[in-house]
Each structure stands twice: as C-alpha cells, then as structure tokens.
C-alpha positions, -999 to +999 in steps of 0.1 A: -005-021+723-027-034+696-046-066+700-035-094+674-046-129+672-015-146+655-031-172+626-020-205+618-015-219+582-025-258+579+006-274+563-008-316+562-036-331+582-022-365+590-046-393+606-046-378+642-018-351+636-018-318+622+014-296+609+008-262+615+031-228+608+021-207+637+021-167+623+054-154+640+069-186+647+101-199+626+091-234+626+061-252+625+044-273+653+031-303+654-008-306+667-022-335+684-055-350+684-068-349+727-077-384+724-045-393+710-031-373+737-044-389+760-035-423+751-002-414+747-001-399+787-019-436+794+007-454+780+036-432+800+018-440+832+010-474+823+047-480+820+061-462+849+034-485+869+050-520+855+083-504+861+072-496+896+056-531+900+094-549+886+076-563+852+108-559+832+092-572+800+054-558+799+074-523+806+095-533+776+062-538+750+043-507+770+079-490+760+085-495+726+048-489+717+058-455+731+086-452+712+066-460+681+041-436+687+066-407+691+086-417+656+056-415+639+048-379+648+083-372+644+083-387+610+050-371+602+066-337+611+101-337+593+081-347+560+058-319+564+081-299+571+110-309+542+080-303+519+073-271+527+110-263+522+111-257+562+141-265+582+140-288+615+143-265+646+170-294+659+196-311+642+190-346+622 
C-alpha cells in the first residue's frame, strides 16, 4: 500500500464558499466556511424549537431563511461547476 494524500484543485472561492474538485472524485464539492456552518446548524435548531413551541409563522421566516441559504450554495455550485464544463452529480 503506498501512502497518497489525494489534492484538491480550487475551482471559485465564493464569499463564504469554496468549489473544490477533490483528486479522484468525479464531481466537485462544495466547502463551507465553519462559521457559516454553524449559523446554518443555528438556524435548523432555531426552527425546529418554534415548531416545537407551535409559532407557525416565526418557523415560517426562520424557514425560508433556510431555504435561502441552501439555494445560494446550490446556485454557487452548479455555476462553478457548468463553468468548468462539470456535470451535476443529480439531475436538474
């Protein structure tokens, strides 16, 4: 057994997101800044609390904020990835 470190080429640093082809891996992947990360998780658990709690609308906002978040890595990644003439490992 030899002892490889797979590299990573840096497609597109976007804001608090990063495109990166993984050696060995047929499509790219989509790094995320810890902070943002964690915001993100904050957000999930903030809105299964106001579900929890019955605040129908504050879950809604918390929700779609969410669901904003997510499309714009999603977005971020299918560009990088048309532009580098690399397919989408799901179907659009």
């Amino acid at each position: 057994m030899t002892d490889h470190t797979p590299s990573a080429t840096l497609l597109a640093v976007l804001g608090n997101y990063s495109v990166v082809q993984v050696e060995g891996r047929r499509y790219p992947a989509l790094a995320v800044q810890g902070d943002t990360l964690k915001v993100l998780q904050e957000a999930v658990e903030g809105l299964a609390a106001e579900l929890d709690a019955g605040d129908v609308e504050d879950a809604k906002f918390s929700l779609a904020e969410i669901q904003e978040q997510i499309s714009s890595m999603l977005s971020a990644y299918e560009a990088v990835s048309r532009d580098a003439g690399l397919g989408l490992p799901y179907v659009r």
